[in-house]
N, C-alpha and C positions, 0 to 999 in steps of 0.2 A: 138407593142402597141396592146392591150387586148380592144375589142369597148364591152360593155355593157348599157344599159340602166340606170345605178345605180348611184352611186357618181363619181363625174368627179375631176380632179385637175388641173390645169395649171401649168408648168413649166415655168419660166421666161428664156426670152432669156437674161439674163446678164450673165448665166455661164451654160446653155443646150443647147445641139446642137439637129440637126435632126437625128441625130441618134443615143439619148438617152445617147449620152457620155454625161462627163458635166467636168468644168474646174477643179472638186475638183475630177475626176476619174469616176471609177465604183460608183455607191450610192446606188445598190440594186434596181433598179426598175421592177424589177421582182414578187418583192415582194409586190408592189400595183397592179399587175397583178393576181397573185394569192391569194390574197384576195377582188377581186372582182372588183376593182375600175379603171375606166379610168383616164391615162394620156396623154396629150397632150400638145403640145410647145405651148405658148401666141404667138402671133406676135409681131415682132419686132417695136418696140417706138423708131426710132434715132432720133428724133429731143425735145421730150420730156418725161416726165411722162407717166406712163400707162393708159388709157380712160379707159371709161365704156364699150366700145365696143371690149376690149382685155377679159375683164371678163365675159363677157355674157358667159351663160350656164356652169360657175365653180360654184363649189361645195368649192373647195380652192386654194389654190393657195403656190405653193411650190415657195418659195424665194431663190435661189441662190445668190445674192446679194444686193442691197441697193435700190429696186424700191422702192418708196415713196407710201405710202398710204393712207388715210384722209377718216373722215367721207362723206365729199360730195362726193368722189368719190365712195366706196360702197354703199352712197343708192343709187346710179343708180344701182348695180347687187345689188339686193337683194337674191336672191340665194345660194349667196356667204355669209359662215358660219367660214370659218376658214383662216388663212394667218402665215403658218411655215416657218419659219427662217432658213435655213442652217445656222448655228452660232450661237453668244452669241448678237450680238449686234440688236439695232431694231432702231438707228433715221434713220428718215425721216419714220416712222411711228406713226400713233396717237392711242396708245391702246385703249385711256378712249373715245375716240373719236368712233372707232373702235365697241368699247365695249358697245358704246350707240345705234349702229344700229344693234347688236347681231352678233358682230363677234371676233371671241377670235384670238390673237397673240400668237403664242409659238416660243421659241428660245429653244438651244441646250446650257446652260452656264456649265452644271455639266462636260460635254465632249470635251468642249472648256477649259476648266480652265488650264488642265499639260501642254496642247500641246504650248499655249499663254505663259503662265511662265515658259517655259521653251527658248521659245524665246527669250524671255527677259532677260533670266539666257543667254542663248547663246553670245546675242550681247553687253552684259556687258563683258564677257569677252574676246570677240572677241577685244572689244574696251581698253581692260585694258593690253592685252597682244600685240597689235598695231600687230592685225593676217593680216591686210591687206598690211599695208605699210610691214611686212615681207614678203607675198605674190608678191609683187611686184619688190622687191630685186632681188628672188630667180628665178622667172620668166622672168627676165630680165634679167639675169646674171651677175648681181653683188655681187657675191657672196662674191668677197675678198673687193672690195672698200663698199660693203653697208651693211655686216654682221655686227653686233651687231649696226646698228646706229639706230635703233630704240627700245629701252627700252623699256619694259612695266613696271608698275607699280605693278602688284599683285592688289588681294583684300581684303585679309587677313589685319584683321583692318579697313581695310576702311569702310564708312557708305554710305548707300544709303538710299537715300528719294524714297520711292515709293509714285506717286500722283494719287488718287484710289484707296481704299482698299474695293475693294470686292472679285467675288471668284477668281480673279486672281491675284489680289493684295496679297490676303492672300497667297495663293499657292506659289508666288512668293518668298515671305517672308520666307516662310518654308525653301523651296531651299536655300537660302542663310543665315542662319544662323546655316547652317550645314557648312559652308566656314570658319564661324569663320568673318561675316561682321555686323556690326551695323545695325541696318534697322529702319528708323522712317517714318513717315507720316504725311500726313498735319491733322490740329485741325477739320477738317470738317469728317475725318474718326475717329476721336479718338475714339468714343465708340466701337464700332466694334474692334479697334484696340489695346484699352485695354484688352479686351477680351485673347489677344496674347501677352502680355503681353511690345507691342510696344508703345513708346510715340507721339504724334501727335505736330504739331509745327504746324505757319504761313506757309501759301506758300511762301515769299519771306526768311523766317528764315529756314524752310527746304531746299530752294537753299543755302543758305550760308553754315550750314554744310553739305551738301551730294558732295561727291566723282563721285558719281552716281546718276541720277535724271533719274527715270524710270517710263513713262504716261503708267496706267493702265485706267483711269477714262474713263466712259461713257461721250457721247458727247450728253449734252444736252443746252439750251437755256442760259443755265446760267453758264456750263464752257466752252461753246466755246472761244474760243482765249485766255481763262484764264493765258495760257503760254504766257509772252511779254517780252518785250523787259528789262523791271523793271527786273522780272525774273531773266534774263542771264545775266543782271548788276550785279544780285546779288550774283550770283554763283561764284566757285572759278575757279581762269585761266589753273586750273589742271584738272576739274571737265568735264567728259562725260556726254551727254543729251542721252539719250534712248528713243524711241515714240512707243510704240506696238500697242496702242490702235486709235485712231482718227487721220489725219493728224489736220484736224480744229480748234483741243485743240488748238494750238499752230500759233501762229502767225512766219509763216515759214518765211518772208523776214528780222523778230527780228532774226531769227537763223542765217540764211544766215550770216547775217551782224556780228553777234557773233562768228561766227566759221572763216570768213576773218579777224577780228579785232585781235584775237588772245584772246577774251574775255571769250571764253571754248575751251578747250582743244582739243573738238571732238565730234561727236554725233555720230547716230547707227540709224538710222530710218527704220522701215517696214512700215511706211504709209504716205504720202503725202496730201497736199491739194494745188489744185485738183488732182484727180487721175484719169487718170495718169498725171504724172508731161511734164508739155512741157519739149518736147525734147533739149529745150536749158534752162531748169531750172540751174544757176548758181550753185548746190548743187554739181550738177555732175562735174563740175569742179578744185571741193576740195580735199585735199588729208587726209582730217583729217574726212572723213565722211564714213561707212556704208551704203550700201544701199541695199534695199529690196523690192521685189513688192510685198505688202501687202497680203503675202504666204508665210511667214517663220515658220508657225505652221501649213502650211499643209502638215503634215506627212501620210503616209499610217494608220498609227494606226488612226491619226483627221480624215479619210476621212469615215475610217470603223466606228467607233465610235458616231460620228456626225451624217451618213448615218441611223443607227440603229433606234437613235433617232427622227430623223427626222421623216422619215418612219415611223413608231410607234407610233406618235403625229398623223400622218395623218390617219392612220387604226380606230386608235380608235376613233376619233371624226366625222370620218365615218360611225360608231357604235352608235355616240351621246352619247358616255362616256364621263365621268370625265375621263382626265387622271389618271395613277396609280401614287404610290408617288414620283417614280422617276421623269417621265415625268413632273409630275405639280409645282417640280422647276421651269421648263422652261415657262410657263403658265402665261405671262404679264400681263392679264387680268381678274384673274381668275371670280370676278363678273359676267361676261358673263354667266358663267355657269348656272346662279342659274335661275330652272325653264327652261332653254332652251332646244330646242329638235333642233342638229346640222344635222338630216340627214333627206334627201328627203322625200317625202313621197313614190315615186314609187321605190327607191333604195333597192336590197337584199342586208339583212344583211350578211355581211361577215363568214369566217371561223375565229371562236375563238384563233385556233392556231395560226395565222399569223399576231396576236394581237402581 
């Protein structure tokens, strides 16, 4: 770690360690050392939320995973100008909230989008080709009593509802209609969605015809639990659930109860609620279920990719830039900007290159 007197960052202890590893790999911190800028680990919050006394003397605050934010808790650090997101997603933050004490949120969605839909392309067909229950055949050796007992389906023809069409939604969609598979969505994406030339349905009329039912949606106030138990009534008894994006979309004890009942055919999950799942979660029980610890799109290329960004968001608002136009995809709040001066007054300005 590089000490200067200039723009400081915190790293969250949800996924840095003390020795600048962190759970998604290497991220390049080298490279806020050579443009000028001190980092340092927050201390550790086990029992709740981050205080005002973790942020004291940040400049910002690198997010490795889902600390919660809020306006009352930044105006205690007023110092603090910026809060980057390792990722695509941001609840359990308040942008506009954020945005009202002069602090801007950035995410990383433009370099999350292949690596997420492709997950989602992965455990569709993990789930369509029954890769696990063959997995478990072959590993156990039952090679002659359990060969061929598990059929898969293909999904050539078949149609999947993706619920969430943004850019991973859409990405996704790409992907599989190079398979030769149907794709719709619910009526709440349909303009976006026509765009691509896909039709939008009810959420419970998108369960009845999808084959595949694949959660891209952000989790916000008003789709949490959206997925219930109506839902998986509604769905066909051949039909796989998919979850890539939020465990809390979905009311998981309606699934549980769906995948025992015989009510879906199977599900594919990379996210749970809570996470992580107790150790005696019922899921893990099942033979008809995928599981994932909400890290199935962290690839080498997501870690380089996301890192770039990341990093990049935080040089420059270091600088008290506008992002350029890539970065200010990721730019949740962009309002903040307007008029705002994000860097110290005693802070040197950086090297341009390492912009």
């Amino acid at each position: 770690m590089r000490s200067t007197d200039g723009y400081v960052v915190g790293l969250t202890r949800d996924g840095a360690y003390p020795d600048g590893s962190t759970i998604f790999g290497d991220v390049g911190l080298e490279r806020l050392d050579q443009a000028g800028i001190t980092w340092r680990l927050m201390p550790e919050v086990p029992h709740g939320p981050v205080n005002a006394e973790a942020l004291a003397g940040l400049d910002a605050v690198l997010s490795f995973g889902h600390m919660p934010f809020n306006a009352e808790l930044v105006r205690q650090a007023p110092r603090l100008k910026h809060v980057a997101r390792f990722g695509a997603g941001y609840d359990g933050i308040d942008p506009q909230g954020l945005a009202a004490e002069g602090v801007i949120v950035t995410t990383t969605p433009v370099e999350v989008r292949k690596p997420l839909a492709l997950s989602g392309l992965t455990l569709i067909l993990a789930a369509a080709h029954r890769l696990v229950e063959n997995h478990r055949v072959t590993a156990n050796g039952l090679w002659e009593s359990g060969r061929g007992g598990h059929r898969g389906q293909g999904i050539d023809g078949r149609t999947v509802g993706i619920i969430g069409f943004g850019s991973v939604g859409t990405q996704l969609a790409e992907y599989l209609r190079h398979l030769g598979v149907a794709v719709i969505t619910t009526d709440r994406n349909s303009s976006r969605a026509a765009d691509h030339g896909i039709a939008g349905f009810p959420l419970l009329e998108l369960a009845s015809r999808s084959d595949f039912v694949v959660v891209t949606a952000a989790l916000t106030g008003e789709t949490r639990g959206m997925v219930d138990a109506d839902f998986f009534a509604a769905m066909k008894r051949s039909a796989h659930f998919v979850n890539i994006a939020r465990g809390a979309l979905v009311d998981q004890a309606a699934l549980t109860r769906a995948l025992v009942d015989g009510t879906i055919a199977g599900a594919a999950l990379d996210v749970f609620d809570p996470e992580p799942p107790s150790k005696d979660d019922p899921l893990f029980a099942l033979d008809n279920v995928i599981l994932s610890p909400h890290a199935l799109c962290w690839t080498a290329d997501f870690t380089r990719d996301v890192s770039a960004s990341v990093i990049a968001s935080v040089i420059q608002a270091s600088h008290g830039n506008v992002p350029d136009a890539a970065l200010s995809r990721g730019l949740v709040n962009a309002s903040t900007w307007r008029g705002a001066s994000l860097q110290p007054a005693d802070a040197q300005p950086a090297d341009a290159q390492h912009a």
